[in-house]
NUVEXPA-691348 format. One record per residue: residue number from 1; residue in one letter; y, z, x of N, C-alpha, C, O in turn. Coordinates in steps of 0.001 Angstrom, whole numbers. Layout:
<r NUM, A, <Y, Z, X>, <Y, Z, X>, <Y, Z, X>, <Y, Z, X>>
...
END
This chain:
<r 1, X, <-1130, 48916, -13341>, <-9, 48164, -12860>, <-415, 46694, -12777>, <-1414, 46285, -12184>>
<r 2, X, <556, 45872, -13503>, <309, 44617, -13368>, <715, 43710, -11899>, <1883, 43669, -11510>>
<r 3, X, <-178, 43149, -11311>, <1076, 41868, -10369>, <1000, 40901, -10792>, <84, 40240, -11283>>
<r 4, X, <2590, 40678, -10514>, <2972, 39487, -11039>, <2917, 38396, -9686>, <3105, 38889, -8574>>
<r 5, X, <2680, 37037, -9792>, <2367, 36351, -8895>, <3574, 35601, -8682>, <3914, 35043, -9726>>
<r 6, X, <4498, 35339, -7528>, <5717, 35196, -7118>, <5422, 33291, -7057>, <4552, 32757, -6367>>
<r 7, X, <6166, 32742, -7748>, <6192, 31313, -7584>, <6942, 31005, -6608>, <8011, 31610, -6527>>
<r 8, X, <6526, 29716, -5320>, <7457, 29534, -4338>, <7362, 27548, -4691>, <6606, 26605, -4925>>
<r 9, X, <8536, 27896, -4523>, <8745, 26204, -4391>, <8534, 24895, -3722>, <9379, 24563, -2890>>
<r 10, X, <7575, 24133, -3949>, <6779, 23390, -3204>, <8019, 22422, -2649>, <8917, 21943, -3342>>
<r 11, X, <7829, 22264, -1221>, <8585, 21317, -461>, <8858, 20177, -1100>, <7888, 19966, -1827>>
<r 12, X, <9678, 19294, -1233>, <10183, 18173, -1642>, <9719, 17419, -403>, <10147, 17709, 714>>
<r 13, X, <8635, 16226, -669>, <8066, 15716, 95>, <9214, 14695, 745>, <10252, 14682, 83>>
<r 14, X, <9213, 13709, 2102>, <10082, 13389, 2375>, <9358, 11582, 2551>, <8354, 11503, 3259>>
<r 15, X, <9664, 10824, 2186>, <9252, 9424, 2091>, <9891, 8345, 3176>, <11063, 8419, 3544>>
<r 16, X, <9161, 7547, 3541>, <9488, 6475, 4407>, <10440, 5483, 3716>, <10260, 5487, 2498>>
<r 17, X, <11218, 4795, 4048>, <12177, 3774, 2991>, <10689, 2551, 2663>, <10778, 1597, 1890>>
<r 18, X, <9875, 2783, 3178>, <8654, 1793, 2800>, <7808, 2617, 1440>, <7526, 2106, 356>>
<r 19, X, <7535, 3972, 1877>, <6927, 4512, 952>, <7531, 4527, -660>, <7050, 4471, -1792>>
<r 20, X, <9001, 4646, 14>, <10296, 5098, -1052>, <10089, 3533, -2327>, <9759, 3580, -3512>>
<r 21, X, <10315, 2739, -1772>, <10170, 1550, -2329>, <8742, 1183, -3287>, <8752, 734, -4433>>
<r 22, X, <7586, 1503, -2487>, <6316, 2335, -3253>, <6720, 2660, -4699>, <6691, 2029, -5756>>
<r 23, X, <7223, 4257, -4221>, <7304, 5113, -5500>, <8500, 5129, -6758>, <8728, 5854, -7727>>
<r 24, X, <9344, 3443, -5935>, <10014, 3151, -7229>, <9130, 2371, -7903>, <9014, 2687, -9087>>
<r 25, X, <8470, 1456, -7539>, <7724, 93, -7615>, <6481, 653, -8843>, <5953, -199, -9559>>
<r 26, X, <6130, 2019, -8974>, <4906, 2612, -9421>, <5568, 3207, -10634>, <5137, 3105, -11783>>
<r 27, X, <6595, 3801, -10281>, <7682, 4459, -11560>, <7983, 2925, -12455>, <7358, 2617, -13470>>
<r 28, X, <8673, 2389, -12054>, <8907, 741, -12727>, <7917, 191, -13485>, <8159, -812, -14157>>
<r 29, X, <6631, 794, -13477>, <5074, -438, -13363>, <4758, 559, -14754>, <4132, 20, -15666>>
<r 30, X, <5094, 1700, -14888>, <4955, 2452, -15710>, <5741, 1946, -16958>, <5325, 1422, -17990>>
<r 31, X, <7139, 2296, -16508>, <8045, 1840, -18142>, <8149, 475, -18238>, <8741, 116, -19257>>
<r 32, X, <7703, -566, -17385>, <7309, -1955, -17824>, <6366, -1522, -18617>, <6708, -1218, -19760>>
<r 33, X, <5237, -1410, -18308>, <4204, -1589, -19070>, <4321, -725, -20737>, <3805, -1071, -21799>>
<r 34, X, <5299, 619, -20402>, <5207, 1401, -21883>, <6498, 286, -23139>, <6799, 420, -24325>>
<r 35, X, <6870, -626, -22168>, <7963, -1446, -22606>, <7165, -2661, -23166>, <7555, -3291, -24148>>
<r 36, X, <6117, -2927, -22539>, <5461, -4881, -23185>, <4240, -4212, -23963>, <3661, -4971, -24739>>
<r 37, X, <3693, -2720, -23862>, <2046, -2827, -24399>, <2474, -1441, -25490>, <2737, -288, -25149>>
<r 38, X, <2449, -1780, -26296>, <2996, -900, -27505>, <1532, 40, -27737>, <1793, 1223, -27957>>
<r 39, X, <519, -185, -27728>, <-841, 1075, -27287>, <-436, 1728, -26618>, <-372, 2913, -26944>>
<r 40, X, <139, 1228, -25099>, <37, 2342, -23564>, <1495, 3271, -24255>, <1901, 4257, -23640>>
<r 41, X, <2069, 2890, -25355>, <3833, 3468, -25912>, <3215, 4617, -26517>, <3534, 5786, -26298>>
<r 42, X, <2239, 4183, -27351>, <1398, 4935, -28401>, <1197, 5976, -27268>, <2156, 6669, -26927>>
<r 43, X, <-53, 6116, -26653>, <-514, 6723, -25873>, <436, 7459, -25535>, <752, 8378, -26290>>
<r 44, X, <1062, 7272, -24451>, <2404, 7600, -24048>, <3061, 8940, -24802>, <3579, 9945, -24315>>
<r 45, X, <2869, 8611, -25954>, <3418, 9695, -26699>, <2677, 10596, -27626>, <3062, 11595, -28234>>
<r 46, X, <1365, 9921, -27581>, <639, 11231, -27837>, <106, 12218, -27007>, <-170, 13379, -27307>>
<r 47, X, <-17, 11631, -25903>, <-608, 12426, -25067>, <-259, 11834, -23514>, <-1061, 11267, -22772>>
<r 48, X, <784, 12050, -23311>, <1447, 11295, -22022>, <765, 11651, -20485>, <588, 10827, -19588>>
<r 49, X, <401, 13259, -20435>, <-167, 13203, -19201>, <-1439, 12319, -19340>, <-1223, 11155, -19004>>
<r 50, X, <-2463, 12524, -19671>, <-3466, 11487, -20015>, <-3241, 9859, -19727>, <-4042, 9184, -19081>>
<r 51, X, <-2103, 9384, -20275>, <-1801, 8321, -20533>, <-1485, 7798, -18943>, <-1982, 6765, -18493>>
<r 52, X, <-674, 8586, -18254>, <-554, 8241, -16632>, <-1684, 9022, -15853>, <-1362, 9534, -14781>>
<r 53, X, <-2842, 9139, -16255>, <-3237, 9919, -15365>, <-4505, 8684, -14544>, <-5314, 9066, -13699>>
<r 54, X, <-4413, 7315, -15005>, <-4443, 5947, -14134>, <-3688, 6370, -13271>, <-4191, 6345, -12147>>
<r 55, X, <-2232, 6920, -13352>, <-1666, 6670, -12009>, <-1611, 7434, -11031>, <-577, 8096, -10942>>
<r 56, X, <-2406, 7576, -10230>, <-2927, 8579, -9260>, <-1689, 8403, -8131>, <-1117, 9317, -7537>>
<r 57, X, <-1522, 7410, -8048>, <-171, 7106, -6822>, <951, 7917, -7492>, <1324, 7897, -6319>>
<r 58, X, <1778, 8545, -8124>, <2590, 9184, -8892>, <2397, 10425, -8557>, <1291, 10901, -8810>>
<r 59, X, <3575, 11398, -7804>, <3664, 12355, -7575>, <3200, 13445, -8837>, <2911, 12982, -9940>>
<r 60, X, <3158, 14815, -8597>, <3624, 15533, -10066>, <4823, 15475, -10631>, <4977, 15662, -11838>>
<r 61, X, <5930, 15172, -9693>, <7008, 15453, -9833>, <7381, 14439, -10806>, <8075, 14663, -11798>>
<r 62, X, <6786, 13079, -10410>, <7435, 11979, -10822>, <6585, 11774, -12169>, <6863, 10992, -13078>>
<r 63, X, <5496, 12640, -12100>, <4371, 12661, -13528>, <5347, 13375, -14928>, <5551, 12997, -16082>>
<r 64, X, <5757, 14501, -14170>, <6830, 15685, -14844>, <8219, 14876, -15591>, <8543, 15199, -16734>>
<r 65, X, <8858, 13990, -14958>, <10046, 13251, -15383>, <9662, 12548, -16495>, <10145, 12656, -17622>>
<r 66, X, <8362, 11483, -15969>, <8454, 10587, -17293>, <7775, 11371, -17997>, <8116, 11072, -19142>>
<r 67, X, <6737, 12507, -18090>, <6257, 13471, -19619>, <7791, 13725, -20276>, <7911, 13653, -21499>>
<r 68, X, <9109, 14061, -19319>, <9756, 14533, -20062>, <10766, 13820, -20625>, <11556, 14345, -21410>>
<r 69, X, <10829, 12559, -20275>, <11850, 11573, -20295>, <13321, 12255, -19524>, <14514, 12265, -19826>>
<r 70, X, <12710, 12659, -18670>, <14275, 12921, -17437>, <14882, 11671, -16368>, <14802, 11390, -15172>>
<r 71, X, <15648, 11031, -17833>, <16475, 9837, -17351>, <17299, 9803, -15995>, <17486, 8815, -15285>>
<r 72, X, <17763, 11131, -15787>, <19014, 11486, -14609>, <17794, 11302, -13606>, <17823, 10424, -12743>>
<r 73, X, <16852, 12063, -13741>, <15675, 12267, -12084>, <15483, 10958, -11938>, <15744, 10528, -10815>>
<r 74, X, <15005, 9985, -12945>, <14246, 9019, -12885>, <15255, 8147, -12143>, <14823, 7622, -11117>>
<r 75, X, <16548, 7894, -12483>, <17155, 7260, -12338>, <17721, 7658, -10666>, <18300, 6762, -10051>>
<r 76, X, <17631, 8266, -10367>, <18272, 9307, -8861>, <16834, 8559, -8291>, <17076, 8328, -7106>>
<r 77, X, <15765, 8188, -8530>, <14790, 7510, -7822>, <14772, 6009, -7623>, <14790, 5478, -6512>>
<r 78, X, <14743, 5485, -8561>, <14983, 3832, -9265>, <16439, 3434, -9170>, <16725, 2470, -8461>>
<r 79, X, <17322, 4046, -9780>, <18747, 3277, -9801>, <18628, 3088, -11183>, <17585, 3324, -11794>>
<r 80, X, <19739, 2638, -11741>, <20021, 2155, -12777>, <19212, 1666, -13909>, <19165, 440, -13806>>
<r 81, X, <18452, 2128, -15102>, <17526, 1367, -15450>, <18262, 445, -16548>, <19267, 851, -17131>>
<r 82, X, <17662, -901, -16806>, <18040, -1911, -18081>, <17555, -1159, -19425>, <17134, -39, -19714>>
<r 83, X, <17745, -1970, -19874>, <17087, -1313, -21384>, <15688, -1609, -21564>, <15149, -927, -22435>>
<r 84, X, <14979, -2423, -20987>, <13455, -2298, -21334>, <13093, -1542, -20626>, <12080, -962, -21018>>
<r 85, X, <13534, -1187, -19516>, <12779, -108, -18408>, <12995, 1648, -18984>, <12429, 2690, -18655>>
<r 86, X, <14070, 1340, -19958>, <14527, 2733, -20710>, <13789, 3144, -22011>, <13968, 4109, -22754>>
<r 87, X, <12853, 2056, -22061>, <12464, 2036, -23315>, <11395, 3629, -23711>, <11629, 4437, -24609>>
<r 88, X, <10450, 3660, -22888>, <10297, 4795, -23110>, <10767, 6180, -22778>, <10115, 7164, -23127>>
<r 89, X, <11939, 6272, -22081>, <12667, 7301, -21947>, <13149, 8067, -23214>, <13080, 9234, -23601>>
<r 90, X, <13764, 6683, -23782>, <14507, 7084, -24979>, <13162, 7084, -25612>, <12443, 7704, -24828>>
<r 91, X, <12550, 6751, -26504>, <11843, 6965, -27247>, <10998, 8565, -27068>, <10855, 9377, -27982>>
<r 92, X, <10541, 8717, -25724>, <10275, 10394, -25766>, <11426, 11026, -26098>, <11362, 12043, -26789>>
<r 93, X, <12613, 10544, -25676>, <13777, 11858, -25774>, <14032, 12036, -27287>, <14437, 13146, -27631>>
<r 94, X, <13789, 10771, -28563>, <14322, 10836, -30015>, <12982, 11939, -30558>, <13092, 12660, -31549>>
<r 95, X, <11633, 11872, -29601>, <10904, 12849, -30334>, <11205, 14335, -30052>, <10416, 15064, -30653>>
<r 96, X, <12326, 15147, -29141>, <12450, 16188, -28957>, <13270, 16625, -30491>, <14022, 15858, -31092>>
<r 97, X, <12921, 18023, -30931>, <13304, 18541, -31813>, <14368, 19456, -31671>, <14204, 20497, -31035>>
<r 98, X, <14982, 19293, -31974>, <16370, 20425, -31679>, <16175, 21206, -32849>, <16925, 22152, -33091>>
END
């Protein structure tokens, strides 16, 4: 008989409006930079966890969004992004294969 190991869902941590501001400020610092340094873009897309894994301040959660380019999460954190801050969103999302 096999067991199967029951996944439980890790609490959604709860942030200070100081911290909150933090973990937009770190999300932002990210797609600036995948936006002006066309290497960290490179990177980025070859091997994206790697590529943030400088950013130790970055939840998993928030590690998980930008690997996946999940514009809606990202944006439910940050607000609204411009187009350079989108830059690598979209660019992971044109490499998904349908």
């Amino acid at each position: 008989m096999q067991k199967t190991m029951k996944r439980t869902k890790l609490p959604t941590p709860v942030f200070t409006p100081k911290e909150r501001a933090k973990r937009r400020e770190a999300i932002l610092a990210v797609l600036a930079r995948a936006a002006d340094d066309s290497q960290f873009l490179a990177q980025l897309a070859d091997n994206p966890t790697e590529a943030l894994s400088g950013y130790y301040t970055l939840t998993r959660e928030e590690v998980a969004a930008l690997v996946s380019g999940d514009i809606k999460k990202i944006e439910g954190w940050v607000g609204k992004l411009d187009k350079r801050h989108a830059t690598w969103l979209w660019c992971r999302l044109s490499q998904e294969k349908w």
